[in-house]
C-alpha positions in Angstrom: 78.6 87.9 68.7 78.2 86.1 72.0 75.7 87.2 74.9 77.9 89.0 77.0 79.1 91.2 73.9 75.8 92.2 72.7 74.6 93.4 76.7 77.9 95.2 76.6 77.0 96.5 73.1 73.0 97.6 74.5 74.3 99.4 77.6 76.9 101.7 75.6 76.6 105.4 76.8 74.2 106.9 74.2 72.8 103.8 72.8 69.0 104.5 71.6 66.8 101.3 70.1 63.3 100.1 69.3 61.3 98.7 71.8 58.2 98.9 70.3 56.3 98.8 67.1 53.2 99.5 65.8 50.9 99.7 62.3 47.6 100.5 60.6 48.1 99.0 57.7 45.3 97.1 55.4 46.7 94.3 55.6 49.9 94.3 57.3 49.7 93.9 61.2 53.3 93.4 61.9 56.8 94.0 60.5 56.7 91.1 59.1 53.6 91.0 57.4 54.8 94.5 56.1 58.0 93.9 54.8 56.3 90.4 52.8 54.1 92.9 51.7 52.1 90.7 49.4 48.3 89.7 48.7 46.7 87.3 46.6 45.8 88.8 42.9 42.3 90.8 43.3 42.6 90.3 46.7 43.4 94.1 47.7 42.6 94.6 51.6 39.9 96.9 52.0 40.5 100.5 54.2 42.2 100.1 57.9 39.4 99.8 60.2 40.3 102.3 62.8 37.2 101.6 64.8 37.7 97.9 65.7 41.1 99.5 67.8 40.2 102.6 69.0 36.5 102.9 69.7 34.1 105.1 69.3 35.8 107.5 71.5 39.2 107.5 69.4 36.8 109.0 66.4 35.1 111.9 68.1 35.9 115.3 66.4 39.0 114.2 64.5 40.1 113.3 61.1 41.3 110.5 59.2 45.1 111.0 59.9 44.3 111.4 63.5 42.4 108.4 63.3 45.2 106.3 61.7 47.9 107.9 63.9 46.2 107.1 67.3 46.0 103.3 66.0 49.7 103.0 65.0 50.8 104.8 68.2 48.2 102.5 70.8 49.8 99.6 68.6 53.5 100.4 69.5 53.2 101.3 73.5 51.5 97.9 73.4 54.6 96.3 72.1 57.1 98.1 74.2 54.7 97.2 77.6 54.4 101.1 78.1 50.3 100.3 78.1 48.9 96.9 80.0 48.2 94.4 76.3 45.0 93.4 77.6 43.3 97.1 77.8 41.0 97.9 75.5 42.0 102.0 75.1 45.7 101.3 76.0 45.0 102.2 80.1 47.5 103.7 82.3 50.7 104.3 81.6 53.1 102.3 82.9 56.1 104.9 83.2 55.9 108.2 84.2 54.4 110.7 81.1 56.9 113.3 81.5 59.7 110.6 80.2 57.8 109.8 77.0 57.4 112.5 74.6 55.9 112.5 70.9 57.0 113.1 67.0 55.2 112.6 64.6 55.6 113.3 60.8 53.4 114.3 57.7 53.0 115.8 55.4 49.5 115.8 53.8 47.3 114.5 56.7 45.3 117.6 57.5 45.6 119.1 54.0 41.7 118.3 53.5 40.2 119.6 56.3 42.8 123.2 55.8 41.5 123.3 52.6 38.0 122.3 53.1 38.3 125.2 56.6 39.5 128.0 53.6 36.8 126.7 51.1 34.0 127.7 54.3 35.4 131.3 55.2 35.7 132.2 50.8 32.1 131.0 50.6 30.6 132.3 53.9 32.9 133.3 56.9 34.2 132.2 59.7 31.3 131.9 61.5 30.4 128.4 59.3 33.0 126.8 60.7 32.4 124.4 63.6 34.7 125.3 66.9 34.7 121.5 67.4 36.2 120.4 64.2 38.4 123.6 63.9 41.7 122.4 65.6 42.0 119.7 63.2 43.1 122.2 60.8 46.7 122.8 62.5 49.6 121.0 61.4 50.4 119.6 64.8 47.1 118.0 65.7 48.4 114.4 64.7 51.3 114.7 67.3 49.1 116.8 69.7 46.0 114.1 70.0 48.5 111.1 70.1 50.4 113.0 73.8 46.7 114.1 74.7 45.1 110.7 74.5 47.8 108.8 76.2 49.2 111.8 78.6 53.0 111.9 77.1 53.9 114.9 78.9 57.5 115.2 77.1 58.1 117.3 74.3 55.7 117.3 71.1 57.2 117.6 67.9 55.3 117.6 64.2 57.6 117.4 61.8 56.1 118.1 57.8 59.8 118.0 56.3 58.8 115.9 52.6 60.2 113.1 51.7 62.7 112.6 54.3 60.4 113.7 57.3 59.8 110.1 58.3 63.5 109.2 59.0 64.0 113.0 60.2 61.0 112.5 62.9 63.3 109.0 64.0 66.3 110.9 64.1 64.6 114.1 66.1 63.5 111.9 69.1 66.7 109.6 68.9 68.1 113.1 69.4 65.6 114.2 72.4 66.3 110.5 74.1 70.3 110.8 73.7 70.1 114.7 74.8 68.3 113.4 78.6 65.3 115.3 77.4 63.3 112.3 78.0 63.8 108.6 78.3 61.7 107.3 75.2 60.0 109.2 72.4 57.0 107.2 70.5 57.6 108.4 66.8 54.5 108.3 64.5 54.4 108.7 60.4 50.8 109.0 58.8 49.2 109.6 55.3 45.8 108.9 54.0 44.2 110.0 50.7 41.1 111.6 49.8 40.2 114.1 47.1 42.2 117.1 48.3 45.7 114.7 48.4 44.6 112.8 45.0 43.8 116.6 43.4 47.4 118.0 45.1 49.4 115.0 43.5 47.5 113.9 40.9 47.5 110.3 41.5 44.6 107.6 42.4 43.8 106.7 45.5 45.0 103.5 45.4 48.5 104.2 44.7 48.6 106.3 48.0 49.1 104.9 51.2 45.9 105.5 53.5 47.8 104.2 57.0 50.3 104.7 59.9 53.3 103.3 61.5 54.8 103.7 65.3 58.0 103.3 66.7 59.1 103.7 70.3 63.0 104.6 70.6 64.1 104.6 73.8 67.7 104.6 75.5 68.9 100.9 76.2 69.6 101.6 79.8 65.8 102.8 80.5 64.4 99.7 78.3 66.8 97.4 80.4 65.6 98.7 83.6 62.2 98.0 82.8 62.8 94.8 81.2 61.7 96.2 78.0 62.8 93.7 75.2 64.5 95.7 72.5 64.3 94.6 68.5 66.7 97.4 67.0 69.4 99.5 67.5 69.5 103.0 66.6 72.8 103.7 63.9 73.9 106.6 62.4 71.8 109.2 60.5 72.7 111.5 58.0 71.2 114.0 55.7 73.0 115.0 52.7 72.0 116.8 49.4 72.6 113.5 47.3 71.3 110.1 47.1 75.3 108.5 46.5 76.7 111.4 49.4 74.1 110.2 52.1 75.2 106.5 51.5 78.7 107.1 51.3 78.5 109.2 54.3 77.2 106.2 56.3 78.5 103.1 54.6 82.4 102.7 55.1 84.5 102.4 51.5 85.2 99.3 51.1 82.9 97.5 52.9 80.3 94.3 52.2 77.6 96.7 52.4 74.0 96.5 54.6 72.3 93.4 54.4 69.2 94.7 52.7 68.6 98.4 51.3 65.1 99.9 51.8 65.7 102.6 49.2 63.1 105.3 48.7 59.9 105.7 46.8 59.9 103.8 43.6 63.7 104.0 43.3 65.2 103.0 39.9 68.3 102.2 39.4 70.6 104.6 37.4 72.6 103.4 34.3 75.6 102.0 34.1 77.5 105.1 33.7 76.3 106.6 36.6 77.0 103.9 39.5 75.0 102.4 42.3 75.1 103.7 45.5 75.1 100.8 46.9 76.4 97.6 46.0 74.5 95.5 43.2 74.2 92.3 45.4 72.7 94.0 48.3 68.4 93.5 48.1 66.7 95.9 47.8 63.1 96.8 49.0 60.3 99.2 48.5 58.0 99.1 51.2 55.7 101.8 49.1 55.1 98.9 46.2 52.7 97.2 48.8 51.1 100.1 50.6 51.6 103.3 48.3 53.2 106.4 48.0 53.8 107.3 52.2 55.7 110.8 51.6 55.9 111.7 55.3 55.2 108.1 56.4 58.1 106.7 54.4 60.6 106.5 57.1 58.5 105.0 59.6 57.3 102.7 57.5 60.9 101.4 56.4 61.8 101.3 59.7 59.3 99.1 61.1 60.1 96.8 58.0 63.7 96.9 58.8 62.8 95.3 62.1 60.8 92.4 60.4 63.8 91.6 58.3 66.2 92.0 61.0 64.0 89.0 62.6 64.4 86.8 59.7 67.4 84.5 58.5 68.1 86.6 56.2 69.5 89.1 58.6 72.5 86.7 59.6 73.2 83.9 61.9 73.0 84.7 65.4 71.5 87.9 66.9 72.3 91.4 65.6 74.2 90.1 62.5 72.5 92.1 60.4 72.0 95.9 59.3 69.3 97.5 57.3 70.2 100.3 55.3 67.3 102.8 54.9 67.2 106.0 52.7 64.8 108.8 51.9 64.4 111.0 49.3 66.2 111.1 45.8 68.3 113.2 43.9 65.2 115.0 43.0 64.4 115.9 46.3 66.2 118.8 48.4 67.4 116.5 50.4 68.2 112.6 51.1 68.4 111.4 54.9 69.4 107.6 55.8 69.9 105.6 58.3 71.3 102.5 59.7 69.7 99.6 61.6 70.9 97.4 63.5 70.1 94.0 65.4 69.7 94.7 68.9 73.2 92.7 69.9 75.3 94.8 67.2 78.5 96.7 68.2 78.0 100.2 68.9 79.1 102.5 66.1 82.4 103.7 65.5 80.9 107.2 64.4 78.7 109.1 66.3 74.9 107.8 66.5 73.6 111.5 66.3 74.6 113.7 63.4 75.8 117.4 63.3 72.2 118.8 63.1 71.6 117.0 66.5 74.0 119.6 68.3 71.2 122.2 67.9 69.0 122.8 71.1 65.9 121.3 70.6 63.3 123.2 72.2 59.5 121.3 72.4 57.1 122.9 69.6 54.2 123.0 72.0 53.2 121.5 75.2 51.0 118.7 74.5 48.9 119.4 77.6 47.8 123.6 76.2 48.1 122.7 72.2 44.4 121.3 72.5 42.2 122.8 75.9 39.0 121.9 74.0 39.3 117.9 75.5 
């Protein structure tokens, strides 16, 4: 695909891509770094350091998750030029906050300080419980903290959906972005682990991801106008029941197939006699392999290391050659959502970019600016 084609492919009516990424990651920095997602033998990175990005400030009254999530986010407005590069808190906007709003997704981020919040009022009462540190015990803090600390003043979603609420998050503010609710929506996934979330799922610490990933998706006509340089493009989404529906419902019979699979969490291949969703020369990848289980993270996650491989050779000659198939959730789940991504100069889709769950109104959970007066 020439020039020409792929501006004629970014300024299609609708089109939504990714202008900006962001991680806190031990030892992953970029989307490339993530999706290599390899250390020397007894060489682990040590814990995120949250502090060496965000300050002291960043930590005041809130929790790990928060901590993580307001890393990632600072991270991917930094990428897509929505916060001067060379400020040490991430500064002023540079767009109006009413056109940027916020989702974020998790599923186990707060869970320690809920149950630590219960633990105090069985054992005492309320009155033992700090006003300060209370908030954090609401599901929406991560998203709430991230619009607070930057002032996103467009709507504020917190999505806590299982395995596929990382991809359902991306979807949700493609969705806002394509419905004119706002111009760009910064979408943030976060885990950590601690004793509660190692008790809950009885697993070690180390095989759960304590870290956060960004995206910013954004229509193509608003990134153009700002001269926003954008490394993805937005395909279709769907969420199915099934593992083999979701991918036949986005990959058309008959074809080559994506150029790399990100499949979900510690996938295995069924037998023989069952069939592979996807075809058998197609790579896969695991992005949880390097950095742990990420339950509400996942999506995120793969997404950000889609747009690593979609920078490599791999990807195709030329730009936008390639497409990234991503999927979450398994046919234990309750359900499986996937999506497609693209290089920024692909052709738009022949289907529609925004699935049949996106025709319901979507009404903002809470206004960032009264879900937290105690700033």
């Amino acid at each position: 695909m020439n020039a020409l084609h792929a501006l004629h492919a970014l300024r299609a009516p609708g089109t939504v891509v990714v202008s900006g990424v962001g991680l806190a990651l031990p030892g992953a920095d970029t989307p490339d770094a993530l999706l290599r997602g390899a250390h020397a033998p007894g060489c682990a990175p040590g814990p995120f350091d949250t502090g060496a990005r965000i300050g002291r400030r960043g930590h005041r009254y809130k929790d790990r998750a928060t901590q993580l999530a307001l890393c990632a986010a600072l991270d991917a407005l930094r990428d897509a030029a929505l916060v001067p590069a060379d400020s040490a808190d991430g500064g002023e906007l540079t767009v109006p906050g009413d056109t940027v709003g916020v989702v974020a997704s998790s599923n186990l981020g707060n869970l320690d300080t809920a149950c630590l919040t219960a633990a105090a009022i069985a054992e005492d009462s309320a009155r033992s419980l700090s006003p300060m540190s209370l908030p954090n015990a609401s599901s929406n803090v991560i998203a709430s903290w991230v619009a607070i600390r930057h002032g996103l003043r467009g709507p504020n979603l917190m999505l806590c959906n299982g395995p596929t609420s990382g991809l359902d998050a991306v979807h949700w503010a493609a969705t806002l972005v394509a419905a004119g609710r706002v111009r760009r929506a910064l979408v943030v996934g976060v885990e950590t682990h601690n004793a509660v979330v190692e008790d809950l799922l009885a697993r070690p610490a180390d095989d759960l991801l304590d870290g956060a990933a960004a995206l910013v998706v954004e229509g193509a006509h608003w990134a153009e106008e700002r001269g926003a340089r954008a490394v993805a493009v937005l395909g279709p989404y769907e969420r199915r029941a099934g593992l083999a529906g979701c991918v036949r419902a986005l990959l058309p019979e008959g074809g080559e197939g994506p150029g790399v699979w990100f499949t979900p969490e510690r996938y295995e291949e069924p037998g023989a006699d069952v069939g592979v969703p996807v075809p058998p020369a197609v790579p896969r990848h695991d992005v949880t392999t390097a950095v742990g289980r990420a339950s509400g993270a996942l999506g995120v996650l793969q997404c950000a290391a889609a747009v690593g491989w979609l920078g490599t050779d791999a990807a195709g000659a030329g730009a936008g050659a390639g497409e990234a198939l991503i999927t979450s959730g398994d046919d234990t789940a309750d359900a499986v959502a996937g999506l497609l991504l693209r290089g920024p100069g692909a052709p738009p889709s022949e289907t529609s970019e925004v699935s049949e769950f996106s025709a319901i109104s979507v009404v903002s959970a809470n206004s960032a600016n009264s879900a937290m007066e105690c700033t």
